[in-house]
Residue, then its C-alpha position, 0 to 999 in steps of 0.5 A: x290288859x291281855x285277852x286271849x282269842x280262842x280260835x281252836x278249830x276242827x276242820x273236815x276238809x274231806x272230799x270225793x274223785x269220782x273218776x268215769x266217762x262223761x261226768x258233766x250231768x253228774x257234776x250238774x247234778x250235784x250243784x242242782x243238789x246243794x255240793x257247794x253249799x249256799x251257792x247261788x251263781x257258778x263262775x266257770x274257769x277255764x282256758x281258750x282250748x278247753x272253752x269250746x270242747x268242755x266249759x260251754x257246754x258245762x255251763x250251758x247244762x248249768x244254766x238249763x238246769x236253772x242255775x246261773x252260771x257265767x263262763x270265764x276264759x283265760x289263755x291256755x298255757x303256763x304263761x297264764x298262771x300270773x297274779x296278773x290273770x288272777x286279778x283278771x278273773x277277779x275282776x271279771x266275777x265282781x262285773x257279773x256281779x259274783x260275791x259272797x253267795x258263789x262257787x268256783x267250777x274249774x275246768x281244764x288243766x293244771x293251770x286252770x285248777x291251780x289259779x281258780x282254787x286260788x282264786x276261790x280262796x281268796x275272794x270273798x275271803x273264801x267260797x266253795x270250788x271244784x276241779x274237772x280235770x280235763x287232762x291225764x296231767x292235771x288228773x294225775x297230779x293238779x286236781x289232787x291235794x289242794x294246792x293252788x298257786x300262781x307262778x312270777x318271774x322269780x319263783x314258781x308256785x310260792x304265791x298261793x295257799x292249801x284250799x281243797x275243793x269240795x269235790x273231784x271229777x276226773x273224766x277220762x272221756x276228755x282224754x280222747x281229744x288230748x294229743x300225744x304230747x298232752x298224753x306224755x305230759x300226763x304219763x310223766x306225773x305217772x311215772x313219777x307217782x309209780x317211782x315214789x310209791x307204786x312199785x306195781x304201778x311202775x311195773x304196769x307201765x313197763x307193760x301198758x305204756x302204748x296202750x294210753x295212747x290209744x286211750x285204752x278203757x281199762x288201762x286208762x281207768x287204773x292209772x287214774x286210780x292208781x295216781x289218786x291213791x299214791x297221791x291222796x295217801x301222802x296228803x291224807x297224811x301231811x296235807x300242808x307239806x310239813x314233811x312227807x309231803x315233800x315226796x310228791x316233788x320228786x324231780x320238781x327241782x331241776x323241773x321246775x327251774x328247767x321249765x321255767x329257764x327254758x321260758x316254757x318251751x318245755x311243758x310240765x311234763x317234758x321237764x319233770x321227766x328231765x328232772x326225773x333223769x336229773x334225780x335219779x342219775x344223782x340219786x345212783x351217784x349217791x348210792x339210792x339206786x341200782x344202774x339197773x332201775x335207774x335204766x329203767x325209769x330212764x327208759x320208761x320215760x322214753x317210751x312216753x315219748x319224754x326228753x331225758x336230757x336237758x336241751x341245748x337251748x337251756x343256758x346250763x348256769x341260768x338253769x342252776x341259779x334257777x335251782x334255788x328258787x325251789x320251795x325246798x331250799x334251806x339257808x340257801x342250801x339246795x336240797x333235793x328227794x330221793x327216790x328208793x329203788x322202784x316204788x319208795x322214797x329215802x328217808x333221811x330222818x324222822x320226817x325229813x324226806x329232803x337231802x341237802x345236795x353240794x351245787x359242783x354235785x348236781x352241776x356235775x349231773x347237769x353237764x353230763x346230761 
């Protein structure tokens, strides 16, 4: 005998970024106001440096306005986005006595967005989350898009899953206590989004840069705009990665495995902006791109204060054995997204954004760098 389990579903996974200055009232608010259904206590996440400069006072506001909220606080820093502190916050909402009736506040970083939307996923088979993005980083490119993950010694960000919070708050106010690497690391997700799809992005950062690093109001308030709208209109249109999607990892695979190789003495954003000069440097050898706009994305990442080349400390063969670790290798063939010019991505097929790439190629590209 054989039965047959319909389970067919439609699922609205919709949800807002408001991006202003001092959001933690409205974020307030709108828990006051039932945003994350059902909910009857609020687990705070966050890191050891955004702890005393946002998350407490966040739920301290929760707890005044008669909610119950308990604050969680793993160490700052890509070391801590581990299965290991995953089953730490775990373990420490189920002493609170968290369970199904609850919602998940992230506070900080791309690393406190990315282990606590995985952590809201998974526990309790699943409650409500939120992203407040602390960061130029993780407003530009973790807060976005619902992808969540943790990182292990032999890959990075393949343990996790799609979850989409229910809402987005990108205060820009934050960004005043971000120092200068902080803000670099941030403009190098910024740029990345302007090469793969903002041409006029692109051309407002060759003009702008300086001017986010004073945290410039106006200037400060379009590149948050501008990265939500380049990112949200790819995932609006392949949100689990089945194909366009792919394009938001653009110079992720030599970043990727240069960030983790280098034991994350480089931060994401230094080794994106070194994966960015991997690609485009490839993509001019393989006739995507002009000299002249591979200078200029060179260039711009410089300006950021970014390293575009790889540094002496980073063992060359560890770093390409590391390069097939990446997502999108196929049949152990490593594959690689290509920018077009300024503003587009190479299309190598119908749905097919990633070209597979010889390893003497891109060694090649390495050693020059």
């Amino acid at each position: 005998m054989k039965f047959n389990c319909i389970l067919k579903k439609i699922v609205d996974d919709s949800y807002d970024i408001e991006i202003s200055r001092g959001l933690e009232d409205t974020l307030v608010t709108d828990m006051k106001n039932g945003l994350c259904t059902k909910a009857s206590k609020y687990a705070v996440v966050t890191d050891s440096n955004v702890k005393e400069l946002y998350a407490e006072n966040i739920c301290k506001k929760l707890v005044k306005a008669g909610l119950e909220a308990h604050l969680f606080v793993i160490p700052a820093g890509e070391k801590s986005k581990t299965r290991a502190m995953k089953e730490f916050v775990e373990d420490s909402m189920l002493e609170k006595g968290f369970r199904r009736d609850c919602a998940v506040i992230a506070v900080g970083g791309g690393v406190v967005s990315d282990l606590a939307g995985f952590v809201a996923g998974t526990f309790g088979r699943g409650v409500p989350f939120v992203n407040y993005a602390t960061t130029l980083l993780s407003a530009a490119d973790a807060s976005v898009g619902g992808k969540t993950a943790v990182d292990t010694p032999l890959a990075t960000n393949l343990i996790g899953m799609f979850n989409q919070p229910k809402k987005v708050y990108i205060d820009i106010e934050t960004w005043k206590t971000l120092d200068r690497t902080e803000i670099s690391s941030g403009l190098s997700e910024t740029i990345k989004h302007a090469c793969l799809g903002d041409k006029e992005l692109f051309e407002f950062l060759e003009k702008n840069i300086e001017k986010v690093f004073e945290n410039h109001g106006e200037t400060c308030e379009y590149i948050a705009r501008r990265n939500c709208k380049v990112k949200y209109q790819v995932v609006m249109q392949d949100e689990r990665e089945s194909g366009l999607r792919e394009i938001l990892n653009l110079g992720h695979t030599v970043g990727r495995a240069v960030e983790t190789v280098s034991d994350y003495r480089l931060s994401h954003g230094e080794a994106v902006a070194i994966g960015m000069a991997a690609q485009v440097r490839l993509g001019y050898s393989l006739g995507f791109i002009s000299k002249e706009n591979m200078n200029r994305v060179i260039d711009l990442y410089k300006r950021a204060e970014l390293p575009v080349t790889v540094p002496e400390y980073v063992d060359k063969q560890a770093l390409v054995k590391k390069l097939y670790t990446d997502k999108k290798v196929r049949g152990g063939k490593l594959r690689f997204v290509f920018q077009k010019e300024i503003g587009d991505v190479v299309c190598f097929g119908e749905n097919l954004y990633s070209h597979e790439i010889e390893e003497e190629r891109i060694r090649e590209i390495l050693n020059d760098m």
